[in-house]
Every structure is written in structure tokens, then in C-alpha cells.
N, C-alpha and C positions, 0 to 999 in steps of 0.2 A: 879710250881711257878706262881707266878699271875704277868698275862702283864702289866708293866708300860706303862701309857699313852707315848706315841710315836704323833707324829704331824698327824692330818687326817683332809686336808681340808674337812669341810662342806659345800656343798652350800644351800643359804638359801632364799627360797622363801619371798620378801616384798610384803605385800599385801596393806599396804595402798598409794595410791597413793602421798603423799605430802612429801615423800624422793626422794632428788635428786638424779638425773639419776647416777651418780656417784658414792654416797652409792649404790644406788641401783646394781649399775654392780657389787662394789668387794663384795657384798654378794651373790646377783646372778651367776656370771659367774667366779669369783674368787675364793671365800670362804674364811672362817674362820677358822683357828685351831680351833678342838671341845673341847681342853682343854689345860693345861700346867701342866707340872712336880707339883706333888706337889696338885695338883688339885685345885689351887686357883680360877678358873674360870671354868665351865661349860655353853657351849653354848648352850640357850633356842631353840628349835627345831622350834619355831613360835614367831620371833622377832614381835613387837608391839610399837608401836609410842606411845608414854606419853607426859606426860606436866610438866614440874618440873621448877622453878625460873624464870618464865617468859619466859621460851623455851622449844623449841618441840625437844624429844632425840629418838632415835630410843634404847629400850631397847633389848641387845641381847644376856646377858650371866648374871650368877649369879656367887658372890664372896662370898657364904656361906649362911645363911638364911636371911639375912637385908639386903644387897647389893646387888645392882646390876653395870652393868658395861653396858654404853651408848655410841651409836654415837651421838654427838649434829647435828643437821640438819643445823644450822646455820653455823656454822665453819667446821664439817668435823672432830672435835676432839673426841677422844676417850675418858671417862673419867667415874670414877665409883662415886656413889651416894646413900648415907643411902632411903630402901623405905619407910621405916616410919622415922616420927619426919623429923627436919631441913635436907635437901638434902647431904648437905656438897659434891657438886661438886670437887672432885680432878681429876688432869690431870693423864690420863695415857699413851695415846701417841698425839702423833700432827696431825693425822690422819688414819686411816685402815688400809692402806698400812705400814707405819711403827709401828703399832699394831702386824700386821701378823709377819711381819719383825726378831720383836725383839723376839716373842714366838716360830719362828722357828730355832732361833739363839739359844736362850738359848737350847731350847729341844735340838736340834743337840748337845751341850758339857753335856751334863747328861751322866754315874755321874761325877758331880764339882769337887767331893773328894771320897776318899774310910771311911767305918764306920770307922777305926781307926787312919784316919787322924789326923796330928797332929795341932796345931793351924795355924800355920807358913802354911802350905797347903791348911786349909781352909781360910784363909786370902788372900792367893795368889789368889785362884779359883774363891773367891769372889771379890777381886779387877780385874780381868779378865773380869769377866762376868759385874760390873760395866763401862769398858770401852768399852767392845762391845755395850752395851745399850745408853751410849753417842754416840759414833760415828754411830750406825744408826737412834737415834733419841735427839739429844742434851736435850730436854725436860724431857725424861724420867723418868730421877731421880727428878722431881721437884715437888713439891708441897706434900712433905710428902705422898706419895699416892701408890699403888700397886708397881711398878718397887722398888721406896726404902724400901718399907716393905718386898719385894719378896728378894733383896738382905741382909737387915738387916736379915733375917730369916736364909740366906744360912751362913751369917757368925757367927751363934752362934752354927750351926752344923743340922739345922733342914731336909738339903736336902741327910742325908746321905744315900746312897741303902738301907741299912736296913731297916731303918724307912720310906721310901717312898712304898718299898715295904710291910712294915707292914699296912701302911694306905692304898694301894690298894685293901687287903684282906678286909678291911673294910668297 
């Protein structure tokens, strides 16, 4: 059987100096989840300071092949952005710490539902895992962006063992 991703903080060396000491600790001395259920984000092994919309973002994981997923340096906010064509900045948490937060949350309840759950359970599973993501980061769900796309996905059935574990052989 192939190991479903499980929570593994990474920590991760910043090498350019103009991230605040801050960023700088919870990737340095903290770390990252290297991934989430589902694989929507994999963390870059050598995070890189960019420049997108008139602000400097610390890029440090990929959300498939055109996204990627940024600390803003200025605010501290998590938030992912197309790398080519218009950025299209969406929130995905309010800062690192409740980034981490919420990805060890949700991993911790995997699986949400079993493959032949009925709708009635994956509706529950997913209103659950929609109120753990408000209550550690009221933000979460906002701006049409990862967290609501991660739970629209879970309630059409996309997070079942089965199929998680078919995409890990993959």
C-alpha cells in the first residue's frame, strides 16, 4: 500500500536576507507541513523571495504546475498566486502559524469519510472540517481561494481513501 502523505514538518533554510526575522523563525525553527492530504501543495525545498504586484512574497510551495503559494513579507499573510499571466493574489491564511494550523488540523481528521459514504456523511465531514478552518483561522474560507476550493473538492467526494490513495501511486 502506498503512504498517504501524513503531516512532516520541514524546516527550511531563508537565504535572502530582506524576510523578517519572524517569517524567518517559523520556517527556520518551526517548519512547514511538506504537504496536505490530497497533495494540493508541495513545499519547494529552497524557498525564494519574488516580486509580484508591487510586493515582495517569500515563494515556498507549489499548488500544481502555474501556482504557487507565498508568504507576503509585508503582512505576514499566506496566500497563493498564478506564476505566469495576472497574479490573481488569493488569501489563504492570515498568517504561518495559522497556515500550519489548519494543515495539521485537517491532516489529523483524514479520512473525512469512507469511499462509500453516503452524501448525508460527506456533507457532515465537510461542514466539520469547514468549522475547524473558521475557528482557527476566521479568514480561511475567504476570498474564493485554496481552503474553499480544498473543501468544495471534499464535498463532491474527491477526498475519499480510495482515490487519495490511487493519486499517491501516482
Amino acid at each position: 500500500m502506498t503512504e498517504l502523505p501524513g503531516y512532516r514538518l520541514l524546516r527550511l533554510s531563508i537565504r535572502d536576507e530582506d524576510v523578517p526575522e519572524e517569517i524567518r523563525r517559523e520556517f527556520e525553527q518551526v517548519g512547514l507541513p511538506d504537504q496536505l492530504i490530497g497533495f494540493e501543495y508541495v513545499v519547494r525545498r529552497d524557498p525564494v523571495v519574488v516580486s509580484a504586484q508591487n510586493d515582495r512574497d517569500l515563494w515556498f510551495a507549489d499548488c500544481g504546475p502555474h501556482v504557487g503559494m507565498y508568504v507576503e513579507l509585508s503582512s505576514g499573510r499566506v496566500v497563493t498566486m498564478r506564476r505566469k499571466g495576472p497574479p490573481n493574489r488569493l488569501l489563504v491564511n492570515s498568517s504561518v502559524q495559522l497556515f500550519r494550523a489548519c494543515v495539521e488540523q485537517v491532516s489529523s481528521r483524514y479520512p473525512f469519510y469512507e469511499d462509500d459514504a453516503e452524501i448525508e456523511q460527506i456533507e457532515a465531514a465537510t461542514d466539520r472540517i469547514e468549522q475547524l478552518l473558521t475557528r482557527i483561522d476566521e479568514t480561511a474560507l475567504s476570498d474564493d481561494g485554496f481552503w474553499l476550493e480544498y473543501v468544495s473538492d471534499m464535498r463532491i467526494g474527491d477526498y475519499a481513501p480510495g482515490l487519495i490513495s490511487s493519486a499517491a501511486e501516482h
